[in-house]
KEMARSE-799941 format. One line per 10 residues: their letters; for each residue x, y, z of N, C-alpha, C. Coordinates in steps of 0.1 Angstrom, whole numbers, padded with zeros to 4 digits. Each point is the difference from the previous one (the first is absolute). Layout:
! residues N
a = X/Y/Z/X/Y/Z/X/Y/Z; ... $
This chain:
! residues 102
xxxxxxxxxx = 1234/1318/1252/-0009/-0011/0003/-0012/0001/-0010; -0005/-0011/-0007/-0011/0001/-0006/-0012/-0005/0007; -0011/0003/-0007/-0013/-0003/0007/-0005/-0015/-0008; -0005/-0007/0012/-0002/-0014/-0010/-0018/0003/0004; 0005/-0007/-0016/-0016/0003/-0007/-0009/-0011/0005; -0010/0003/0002/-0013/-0010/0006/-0001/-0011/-0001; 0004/0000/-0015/-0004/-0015/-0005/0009/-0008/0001; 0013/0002/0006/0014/-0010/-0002/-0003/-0007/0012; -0010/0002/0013/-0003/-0011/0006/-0012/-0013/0001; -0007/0001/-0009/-0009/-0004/-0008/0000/-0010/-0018 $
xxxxxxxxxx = 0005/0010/-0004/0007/-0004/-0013/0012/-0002/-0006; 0004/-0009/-0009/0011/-0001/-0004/0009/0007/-0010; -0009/0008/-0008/0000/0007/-0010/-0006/0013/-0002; 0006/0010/-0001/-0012/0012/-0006/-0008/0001/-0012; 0005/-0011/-0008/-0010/0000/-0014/-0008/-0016/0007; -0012/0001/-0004/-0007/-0011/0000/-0011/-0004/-0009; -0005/-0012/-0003/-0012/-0001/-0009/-0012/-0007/0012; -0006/0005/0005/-0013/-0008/0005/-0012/-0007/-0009; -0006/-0008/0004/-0015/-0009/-0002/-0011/0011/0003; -0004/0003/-0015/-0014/0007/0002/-0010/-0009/0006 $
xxxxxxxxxx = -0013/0004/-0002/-0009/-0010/0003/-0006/-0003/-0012; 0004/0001/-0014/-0007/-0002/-0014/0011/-0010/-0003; -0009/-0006/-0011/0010/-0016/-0004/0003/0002/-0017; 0006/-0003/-0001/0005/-0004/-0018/0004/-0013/-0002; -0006/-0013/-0006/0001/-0008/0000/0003/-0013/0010; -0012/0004/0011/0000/-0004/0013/0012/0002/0008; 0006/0014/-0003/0015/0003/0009/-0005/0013/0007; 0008/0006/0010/-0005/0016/0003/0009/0006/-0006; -0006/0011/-0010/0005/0011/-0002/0011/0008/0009; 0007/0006/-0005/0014/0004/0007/-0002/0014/-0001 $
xxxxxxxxxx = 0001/0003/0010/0000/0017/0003/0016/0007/0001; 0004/0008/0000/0016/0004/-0002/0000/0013/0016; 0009/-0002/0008/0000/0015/0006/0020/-0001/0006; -0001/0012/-0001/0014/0006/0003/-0005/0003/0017; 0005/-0008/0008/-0003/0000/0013/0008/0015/0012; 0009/0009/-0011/0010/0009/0005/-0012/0016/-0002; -0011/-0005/-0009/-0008/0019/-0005/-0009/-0002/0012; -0002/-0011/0012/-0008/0003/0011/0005/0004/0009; -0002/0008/0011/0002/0007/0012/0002/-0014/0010; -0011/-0002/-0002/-0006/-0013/0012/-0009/-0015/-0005 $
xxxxxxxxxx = -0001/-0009/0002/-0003/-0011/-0002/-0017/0007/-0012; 0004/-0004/-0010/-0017/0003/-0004/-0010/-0012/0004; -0013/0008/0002/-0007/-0009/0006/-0009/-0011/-0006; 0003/-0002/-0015/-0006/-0014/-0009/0013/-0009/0001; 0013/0004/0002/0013/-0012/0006/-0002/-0004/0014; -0007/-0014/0001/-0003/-0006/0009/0008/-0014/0005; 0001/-0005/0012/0013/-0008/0001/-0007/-0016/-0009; -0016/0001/-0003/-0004/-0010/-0009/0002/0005/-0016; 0005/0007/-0004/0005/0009/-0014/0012/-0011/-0005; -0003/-0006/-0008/0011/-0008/-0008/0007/0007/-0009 $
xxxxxxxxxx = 0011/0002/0007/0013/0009/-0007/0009/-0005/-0002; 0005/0001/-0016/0014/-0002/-0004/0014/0008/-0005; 0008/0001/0008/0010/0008/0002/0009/-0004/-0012; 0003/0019/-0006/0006/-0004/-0015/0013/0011/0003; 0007/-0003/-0009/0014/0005/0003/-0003/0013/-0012; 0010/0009/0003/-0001/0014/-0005/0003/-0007/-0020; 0006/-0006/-0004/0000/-0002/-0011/-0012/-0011/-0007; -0007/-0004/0009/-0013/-0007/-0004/-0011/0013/-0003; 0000/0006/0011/-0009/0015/0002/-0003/0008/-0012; 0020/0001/-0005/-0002/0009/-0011/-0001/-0007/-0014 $
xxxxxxxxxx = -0001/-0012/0001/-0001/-0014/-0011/-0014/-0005/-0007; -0012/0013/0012/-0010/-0012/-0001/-0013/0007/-0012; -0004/-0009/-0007/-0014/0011/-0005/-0009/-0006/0003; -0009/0011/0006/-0016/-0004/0010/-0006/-0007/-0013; 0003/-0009/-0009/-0013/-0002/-0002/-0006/-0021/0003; -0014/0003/0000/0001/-0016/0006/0008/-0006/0008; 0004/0006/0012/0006/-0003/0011/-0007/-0008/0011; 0008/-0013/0000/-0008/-0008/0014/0011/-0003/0010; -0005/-0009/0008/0009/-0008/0010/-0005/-0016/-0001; 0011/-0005/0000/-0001/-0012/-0007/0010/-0009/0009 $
xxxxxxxxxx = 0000/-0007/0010/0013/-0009/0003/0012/0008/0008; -0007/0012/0005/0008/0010/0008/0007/0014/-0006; 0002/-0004/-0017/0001/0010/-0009/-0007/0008/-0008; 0008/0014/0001/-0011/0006/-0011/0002/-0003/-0017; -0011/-0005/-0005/0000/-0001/-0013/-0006/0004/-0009; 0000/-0003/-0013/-0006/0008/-0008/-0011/-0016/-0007; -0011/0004/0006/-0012/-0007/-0004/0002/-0005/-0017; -0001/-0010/-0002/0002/-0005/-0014/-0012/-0008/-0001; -0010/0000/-0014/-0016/-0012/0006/0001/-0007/-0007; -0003/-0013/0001/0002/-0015/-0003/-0005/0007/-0019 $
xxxxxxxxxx = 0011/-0013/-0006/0001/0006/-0014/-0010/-0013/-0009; -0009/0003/-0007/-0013/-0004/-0007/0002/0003/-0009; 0005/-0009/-0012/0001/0002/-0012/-0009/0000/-0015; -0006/0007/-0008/-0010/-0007/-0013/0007/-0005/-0005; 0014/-0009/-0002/0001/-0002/-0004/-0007/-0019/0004; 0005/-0001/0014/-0006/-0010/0005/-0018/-0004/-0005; -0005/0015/0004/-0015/0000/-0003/-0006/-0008/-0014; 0011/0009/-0007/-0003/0001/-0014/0002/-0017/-0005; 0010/-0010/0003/0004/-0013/-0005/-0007/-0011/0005; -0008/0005/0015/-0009/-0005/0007/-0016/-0001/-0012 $
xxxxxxxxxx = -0007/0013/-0001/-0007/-0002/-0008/0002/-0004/-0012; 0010/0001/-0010/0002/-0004/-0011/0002/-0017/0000; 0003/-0006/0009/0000/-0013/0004/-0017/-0008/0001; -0007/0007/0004/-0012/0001/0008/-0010/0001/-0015; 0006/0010/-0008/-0011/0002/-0015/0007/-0012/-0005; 0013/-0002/-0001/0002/-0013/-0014/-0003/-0015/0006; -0004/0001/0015/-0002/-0009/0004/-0018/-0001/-0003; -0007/0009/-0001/-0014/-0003/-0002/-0005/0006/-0010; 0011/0001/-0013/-0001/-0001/-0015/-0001/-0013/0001; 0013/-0004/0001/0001/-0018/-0007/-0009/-0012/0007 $
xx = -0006/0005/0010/-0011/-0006/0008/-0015/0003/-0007; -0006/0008/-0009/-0008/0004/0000/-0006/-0007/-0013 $
């Protein structure tokens, strides 16, 4: 008989990503925890703790970096894309418009 682990009545998963309280592009940062290296419930996993349950091949899939939760998923924070090039044709429009004005 095996011993069932704490978290299988609680959780759905042993790997998880939770909601920090810090944001990255108005999302919460993703924290990562292997819910199987605790003895007993840790005491910052709270039943208000937005946790998303990842499968053992997401776990080993993932790289911490810019990690949010976004729409129930963990993601990888991407930031709205701003181009010079846009900038650049913008002002160039703007000088030959108040050259030939001048």
């Amino acid at each position: 008989m095996t011993d069932k682990k704490w978290w299988t009545s609680n959780f759905p998963s042993q790997y998880c990503a939770f909601a920090t309280d810090r944001t990255l592009g108005g999302y919460p940062i993703a924290g990562l925890a292997n819910l199987d290296i605790y003895s007993s419930e840790p005491a910052w996993l709270t039943a208000s703790t937005t946790v998303v349950a990842l499968t053992q091949a997401e776990w080993l899939s993932i790289v911490p970096v810019d990690l949010i939760i976004k729409d129930g998923k963990v993601q990888t924070y991407v930031a709205p894309v701003s181009t010079d090039a846009e900038t650049s044709s913008v002002t160039a429009a703007t000088a030959a418009t108040a050259s030939t004005t001048s």
